[in-house]
N, C-alpha and C positions, 0 to 999 in steps of 0.2 A: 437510533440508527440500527437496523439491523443489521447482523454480522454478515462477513463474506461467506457464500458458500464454497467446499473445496471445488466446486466447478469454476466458478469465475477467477477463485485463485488461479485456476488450471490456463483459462482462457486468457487471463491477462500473462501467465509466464511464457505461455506460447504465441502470444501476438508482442511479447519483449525477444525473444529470442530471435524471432524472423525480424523485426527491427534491427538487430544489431546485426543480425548478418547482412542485411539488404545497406545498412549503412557504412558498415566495414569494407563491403565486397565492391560496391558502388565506389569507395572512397579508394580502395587499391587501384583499381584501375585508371582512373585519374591518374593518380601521382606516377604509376607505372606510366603512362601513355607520354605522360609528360618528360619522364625521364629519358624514354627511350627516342619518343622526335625532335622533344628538342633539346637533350644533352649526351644524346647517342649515344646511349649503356642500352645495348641487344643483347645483353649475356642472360637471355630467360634463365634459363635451367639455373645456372649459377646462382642469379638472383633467388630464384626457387629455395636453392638450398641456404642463404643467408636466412632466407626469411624461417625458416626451420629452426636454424641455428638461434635465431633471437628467438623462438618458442618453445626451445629446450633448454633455454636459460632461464626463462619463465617459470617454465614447471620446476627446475629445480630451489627457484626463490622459493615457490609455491610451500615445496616438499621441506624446506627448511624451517619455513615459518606454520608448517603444520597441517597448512589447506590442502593439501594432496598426502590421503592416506594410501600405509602401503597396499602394493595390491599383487594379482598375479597373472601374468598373462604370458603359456606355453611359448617356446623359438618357436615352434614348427610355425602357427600360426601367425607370431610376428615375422618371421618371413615371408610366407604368403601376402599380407598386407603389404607389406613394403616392396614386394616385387607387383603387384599390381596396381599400387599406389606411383611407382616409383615409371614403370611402362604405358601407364597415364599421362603424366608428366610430359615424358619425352617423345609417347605418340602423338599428343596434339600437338606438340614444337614444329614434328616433320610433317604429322599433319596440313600445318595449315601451311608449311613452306613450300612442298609437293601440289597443294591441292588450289585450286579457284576459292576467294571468299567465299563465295555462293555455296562450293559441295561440302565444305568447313561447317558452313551454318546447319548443315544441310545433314550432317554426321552429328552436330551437337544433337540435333533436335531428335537424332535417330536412338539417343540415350535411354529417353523416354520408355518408349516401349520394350526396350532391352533391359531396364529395370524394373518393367512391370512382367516381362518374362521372369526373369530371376525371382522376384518373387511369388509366380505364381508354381512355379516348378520348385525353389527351395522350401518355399516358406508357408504353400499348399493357401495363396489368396486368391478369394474369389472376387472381383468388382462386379460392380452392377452395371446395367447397360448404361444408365444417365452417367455412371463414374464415367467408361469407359470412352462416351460420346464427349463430354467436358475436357477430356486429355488430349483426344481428337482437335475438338473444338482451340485447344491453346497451340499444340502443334500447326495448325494452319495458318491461326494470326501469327503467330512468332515468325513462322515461314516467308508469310507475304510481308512483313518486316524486315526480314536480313536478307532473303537468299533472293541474290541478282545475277550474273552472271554463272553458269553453271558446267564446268567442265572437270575430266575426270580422266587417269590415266593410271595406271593396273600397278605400277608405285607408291602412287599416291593413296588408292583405294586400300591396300594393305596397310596404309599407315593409320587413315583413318579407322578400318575394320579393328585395330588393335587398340587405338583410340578410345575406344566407344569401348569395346566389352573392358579392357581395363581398367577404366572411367566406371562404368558400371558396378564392375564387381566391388571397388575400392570404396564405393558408396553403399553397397550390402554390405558392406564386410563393418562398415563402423558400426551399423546397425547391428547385425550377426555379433561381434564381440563383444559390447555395451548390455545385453544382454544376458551371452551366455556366461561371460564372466562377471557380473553384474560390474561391468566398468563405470565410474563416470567420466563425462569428455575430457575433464583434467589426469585422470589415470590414464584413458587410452594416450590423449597427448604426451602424457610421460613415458612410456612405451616404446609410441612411435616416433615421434619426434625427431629424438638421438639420431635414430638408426636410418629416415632419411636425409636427414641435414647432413649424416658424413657419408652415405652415398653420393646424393645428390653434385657435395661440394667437391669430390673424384672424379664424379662422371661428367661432370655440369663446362667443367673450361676444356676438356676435348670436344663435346656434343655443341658447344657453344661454337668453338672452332671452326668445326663442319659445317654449321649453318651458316656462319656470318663471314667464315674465313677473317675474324679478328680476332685477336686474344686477349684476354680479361687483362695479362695480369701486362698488359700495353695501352689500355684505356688511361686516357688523358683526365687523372682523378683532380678533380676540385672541391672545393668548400659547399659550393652546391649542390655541384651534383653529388657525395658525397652524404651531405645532409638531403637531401633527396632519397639517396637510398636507403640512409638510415629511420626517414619518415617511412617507408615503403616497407618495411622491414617492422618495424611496430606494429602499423596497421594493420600488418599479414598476422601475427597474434592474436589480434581478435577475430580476423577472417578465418584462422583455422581453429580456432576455439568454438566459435559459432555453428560453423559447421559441421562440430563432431556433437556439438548441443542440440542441434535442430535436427539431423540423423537420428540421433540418438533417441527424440523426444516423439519422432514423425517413421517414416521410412525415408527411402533411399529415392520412389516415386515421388511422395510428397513434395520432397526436398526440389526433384528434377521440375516439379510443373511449377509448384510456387515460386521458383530462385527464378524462373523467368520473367519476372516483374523486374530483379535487375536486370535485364538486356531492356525491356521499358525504358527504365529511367534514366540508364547510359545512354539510349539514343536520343530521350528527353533533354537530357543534362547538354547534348553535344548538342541540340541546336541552339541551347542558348546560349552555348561558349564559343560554338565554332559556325554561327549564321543559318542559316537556313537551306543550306544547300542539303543539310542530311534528312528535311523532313519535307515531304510533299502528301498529294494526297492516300496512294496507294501506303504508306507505310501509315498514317494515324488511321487510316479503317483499320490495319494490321493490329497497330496498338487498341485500339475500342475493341477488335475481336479475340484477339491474346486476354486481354483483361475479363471480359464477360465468360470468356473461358477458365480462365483461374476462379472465378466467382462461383459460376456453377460448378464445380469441382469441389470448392472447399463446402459448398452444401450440398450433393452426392454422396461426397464420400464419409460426410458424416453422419448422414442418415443409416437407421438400421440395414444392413445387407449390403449399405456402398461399399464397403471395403472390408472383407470380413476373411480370419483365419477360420479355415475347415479342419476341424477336428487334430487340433496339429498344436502341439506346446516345447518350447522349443526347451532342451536339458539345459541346468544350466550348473557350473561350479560352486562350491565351497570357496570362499577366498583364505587362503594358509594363512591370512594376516586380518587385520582392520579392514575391512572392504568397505569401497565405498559403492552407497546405492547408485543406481544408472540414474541418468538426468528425465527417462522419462518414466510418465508417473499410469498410461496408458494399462486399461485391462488386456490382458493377454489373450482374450477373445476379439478384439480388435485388432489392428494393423494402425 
């Protein structure tokens, strides 16, 4: 039997890694959907922040038992993170309570190319025309997918506007860290983690308040729904674990065109939970055209010139301590 080459090793960790996030991420929103219509917990934010909280307890199991070496990562820039990370968050909440489902979808999809700006302006990347047409290509089946009714008012749009590049940046920025300080996603998670679980859990039952005008701490708690949010709270573990892996391993693009395969299989999943009403014909050409556009993209952008850094290598630190290497394993003449 001939041995694996480091390529296939490479190919098989990165077709695990989008597994787990696709099935992590798929599986939150379930349990969430479930909690919230049928055992009425709307406390997003809040929830947000427990789930934090269960992932900073994590890391610290982690850091006791050895798996998380120390590491070092400046306040200035955990600040930065956490205020981007953190006005992500809470711009999609108002987001999508100001805005039509349709200009919500409509704002996600506008992620896309606002992180393909970001890195062509930070990170000095070039895509090739096929990259560029296959990203095209997924933003329009996604589109003809979700966005249906489409309305928009100068509130709303600010929410979104803030939405989207906060979103954005928080998704360069794991990338940007993981690198410059050779993190890996269990370091950065250790990091950040903390610091938005006890934001989040401060800010999260006021912001909650405003939107829903109920209070957390009035929720009619049960055995259920209780282990409901304790499921929801796990799962969010390896949803944000995932996703500082797959950042970490891809970019912050990457992450934006492939992660739309789950918006796929949540609307897959709902017509076989919830009838048929969510899928007609207009919405499976959407999914057949979203999919062949993820397809040709992930062979674009790995061909020679799809996605390429121009003359540009990014500094990176000394760790004061044990460092550990970044999750990905990617030439630095790549993206």
């Amino acid at each position: 039997m001939a041995p694996v080459s480091k390529a296939d090793k490479k190919t098989a960790a990165d077709a695990a890694a989008w597994m787990f996030n696709v099935v992590t991420s798929v599986g939150i929103i379930i349990v969430n959907k479930a909690l919230m219509a049928t055992y009425g917990y709307s406390f997003a934010t809040t929830l947000t922040g427990l789930h934090f909280a269960f992932t900073t307890f994590m890391t610290i199991v982690l850091r006791c038992l050895g798996y998380i070496q120390p590491s070092h990562l400046p306040f200035a820039e955990l600040l930065r993170f956490i205020l981007f990370a953190n006005f992500s968050i809470v711009g999609m909440n108002v987001s999508l309570m100001w805005n039509s489902v349709g200009f919500y979808q409509i704002a996600k999809l506008s992620m896309i190319p606002v992180s393909c700006l970001l890195e062509m302006v930070l990170d000095k990347i070039r895509y090739s025309r096929d990259t560029k047409l296959s990203i095209g290509l997924v933003l329009v089946g996604v589109g003809v997918c979700t966005v249906t009714d489409v309305s928009v008012n100068s509130k709303g749009f600010l929410a979104a506007f803030i939405a989207v590049w906060s979103t954005s940046l928080q998704q360069y920025y794991v990338h940007y860290l993981q690198r410059k300080y050779s993190l890996s996603s269990f370091n950065l998670l250790g990091h950040t983690a903390p610091a938005q679980a006890a934001t989040l859990l401060v800010v999260g039952p006021f912001l909650d308040y405003w939107l829903t005008e109920k209070r957390v701490d009035m929720y009619d708690y049960n055995l259920v729904s209780v282990l409901f949010i304790t499921l929801s709270c796990t799962i969010a573990i390896g949803t944000n674990l995932s996703q500082f892996i797959c950042i970490g391993r891809f970019t912050a693009v990457s992450f934006q065109v492939l992660g739309h395969m789950k918006t796929i299989l949540v609307l897959v999943m709902g017509f076989f939970f919830f009838g048929r009403e969510g899928l007609n014909l207009h919405v499976v050409i959407g999914m057949v055209i979203a999919v062949l556009g993820m397809i040709w993209y992930g062979n674009a952008s790995s061909k020679p010139g799809g996605k390429e850094r121009r003359s540009y290598s990014l500094p990176t630190t000394r760790q004061q301590k044990l460092g550990a290497a970044p999750d990905s394993d990617d030439n630095e003449d790549k993206a």
